[in-house]
GUGUPA-57994 format. One line per 8 residues: number of its first residue (from 1); for each residue y, z, x negated of N, C-alpha, C. Coordinates in Angstrom, 2 decimals. Atoms other than C-alpha are relative to their C-alpha. Layout:
NUM = Y/Z/X/Y/Z/X/Y/Z/X; ...
END
This chain:
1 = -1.25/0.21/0.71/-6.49/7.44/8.24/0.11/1.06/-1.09; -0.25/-0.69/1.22/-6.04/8.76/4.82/1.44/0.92/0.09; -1.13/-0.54/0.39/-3.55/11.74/4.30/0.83/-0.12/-0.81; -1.05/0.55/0.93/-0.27/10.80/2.39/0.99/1.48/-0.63; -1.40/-1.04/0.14/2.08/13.24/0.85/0.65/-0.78/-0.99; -1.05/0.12/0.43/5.13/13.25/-0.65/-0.46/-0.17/-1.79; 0.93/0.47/1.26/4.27/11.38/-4.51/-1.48/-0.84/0.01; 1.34/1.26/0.10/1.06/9.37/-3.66/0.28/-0.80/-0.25
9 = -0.31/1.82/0.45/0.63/6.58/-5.37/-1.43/-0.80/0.48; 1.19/0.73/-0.55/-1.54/4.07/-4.01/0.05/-1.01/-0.07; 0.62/1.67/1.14/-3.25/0.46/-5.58/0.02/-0.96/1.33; -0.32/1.43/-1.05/-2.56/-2.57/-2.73/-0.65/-1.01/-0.52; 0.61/1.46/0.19/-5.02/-5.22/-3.55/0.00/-0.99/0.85; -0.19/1.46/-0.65/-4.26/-8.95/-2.06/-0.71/-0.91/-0.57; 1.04/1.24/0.33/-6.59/-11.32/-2.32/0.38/-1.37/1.20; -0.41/1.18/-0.82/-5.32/-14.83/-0.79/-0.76/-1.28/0.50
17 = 0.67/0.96/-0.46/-5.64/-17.86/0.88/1.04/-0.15/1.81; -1.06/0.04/-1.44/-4.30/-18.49/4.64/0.74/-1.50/-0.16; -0.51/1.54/-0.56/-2.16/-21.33/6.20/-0.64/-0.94/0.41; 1.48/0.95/-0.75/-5.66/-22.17/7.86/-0.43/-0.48/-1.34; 1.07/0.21/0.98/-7.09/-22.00/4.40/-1.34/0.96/-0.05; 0.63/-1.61/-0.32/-8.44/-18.52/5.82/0.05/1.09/-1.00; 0.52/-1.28/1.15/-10.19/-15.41/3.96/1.29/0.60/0.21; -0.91/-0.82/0.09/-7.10/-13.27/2.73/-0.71/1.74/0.32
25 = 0.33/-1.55/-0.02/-7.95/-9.62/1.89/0.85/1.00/-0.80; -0.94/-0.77/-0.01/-6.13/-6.73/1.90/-1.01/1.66/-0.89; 0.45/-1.77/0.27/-7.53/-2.74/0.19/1.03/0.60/-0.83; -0.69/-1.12/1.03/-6.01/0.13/-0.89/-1.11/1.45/-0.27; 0.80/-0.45/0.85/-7.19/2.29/-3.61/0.72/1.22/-0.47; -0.56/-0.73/1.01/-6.28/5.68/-5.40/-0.34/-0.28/-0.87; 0.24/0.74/1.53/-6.19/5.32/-9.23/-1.39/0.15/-0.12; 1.66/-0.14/-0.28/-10.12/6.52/-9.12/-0.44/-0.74/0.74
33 = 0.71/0.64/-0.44/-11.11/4.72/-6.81/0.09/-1.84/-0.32; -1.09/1.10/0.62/-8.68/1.76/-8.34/-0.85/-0.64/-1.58; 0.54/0.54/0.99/-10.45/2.01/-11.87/-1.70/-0.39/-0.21; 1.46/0.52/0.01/-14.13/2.01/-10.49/-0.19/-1.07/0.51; 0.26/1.02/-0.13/-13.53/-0.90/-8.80/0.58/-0.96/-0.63; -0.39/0.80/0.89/-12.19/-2.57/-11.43/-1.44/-0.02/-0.98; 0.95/-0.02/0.46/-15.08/-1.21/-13.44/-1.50/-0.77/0.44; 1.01/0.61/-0.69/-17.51/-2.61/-10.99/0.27/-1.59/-0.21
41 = -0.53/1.94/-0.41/-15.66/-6.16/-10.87/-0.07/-0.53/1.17; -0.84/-0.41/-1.82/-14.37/-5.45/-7.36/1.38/-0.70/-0.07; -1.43/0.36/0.03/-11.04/-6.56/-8.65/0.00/-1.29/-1.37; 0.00/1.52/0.88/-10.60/-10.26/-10.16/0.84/-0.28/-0.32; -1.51/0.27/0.89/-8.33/-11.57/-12.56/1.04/-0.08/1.02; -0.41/1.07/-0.84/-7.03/-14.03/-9.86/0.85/1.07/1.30; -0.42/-0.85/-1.38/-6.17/-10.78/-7.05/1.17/0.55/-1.11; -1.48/-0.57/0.13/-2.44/-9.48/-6.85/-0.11/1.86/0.36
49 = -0.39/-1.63/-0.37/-2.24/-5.33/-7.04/1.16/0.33/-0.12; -1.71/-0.86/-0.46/1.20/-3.40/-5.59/-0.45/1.13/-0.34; 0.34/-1.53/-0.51/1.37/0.34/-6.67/1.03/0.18/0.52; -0.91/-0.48/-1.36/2.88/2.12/-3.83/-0.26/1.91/-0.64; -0.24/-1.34/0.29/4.40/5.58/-4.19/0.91/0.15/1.35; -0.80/-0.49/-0.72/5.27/7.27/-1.47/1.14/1.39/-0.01; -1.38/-0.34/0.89/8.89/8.81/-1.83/0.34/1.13/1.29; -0.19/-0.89/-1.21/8.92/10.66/1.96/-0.02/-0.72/1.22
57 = -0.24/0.58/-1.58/9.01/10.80/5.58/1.26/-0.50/0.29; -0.93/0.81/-0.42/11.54/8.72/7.71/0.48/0.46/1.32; -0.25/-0.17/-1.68/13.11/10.04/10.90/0.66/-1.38/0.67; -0.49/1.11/-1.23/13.13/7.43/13.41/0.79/0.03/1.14; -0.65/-0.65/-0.78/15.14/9.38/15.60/1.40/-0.86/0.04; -1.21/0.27/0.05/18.89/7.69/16.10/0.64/0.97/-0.43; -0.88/-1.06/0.51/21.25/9.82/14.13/0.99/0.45/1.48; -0.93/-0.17/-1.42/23.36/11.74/17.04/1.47/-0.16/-0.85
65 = -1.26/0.08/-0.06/27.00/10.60/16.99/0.96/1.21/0.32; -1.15/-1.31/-0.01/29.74/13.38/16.33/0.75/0.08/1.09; -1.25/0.19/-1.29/32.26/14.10/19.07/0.97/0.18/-0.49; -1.26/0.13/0.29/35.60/13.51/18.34/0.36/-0.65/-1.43; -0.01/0.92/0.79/37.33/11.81/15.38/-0.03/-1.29/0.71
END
């Protein structure tokens, strides 16, 4: 598992198909690794890329409820 911090941005390639048409593919890319496989022709007109920036962690914790009020 790749380390994330706070500002990563990261390339989401979707490549489709499904509804028992199958295939469907999923990668993620930093911008380097994003423009060599573009350079290579890894990445086809036809595929959908998301950039993702991550903005921070999330406490999953339940907020504790105040007493009184």
């Amino acid at each position: 598992m790749a380390k994330m911090v706070k500002g990563a941005k990261r390339y989401v390639l979707v490549r489709g198909k499904d509804e028992n048409g199958d295939h469907i593919f999923i990668d993620m890319f930093n911008k380097k690794e994003f423009d060599r496989a573009r350079k290579e022709g890894r990445v086809q007109q036809s595929d959908h890329v998301v950039k993702v920036e991550l903005l921070g962690k999330v406490d999953l914790k339940k907020p504790e409820k105040s007493k009184g009020v």
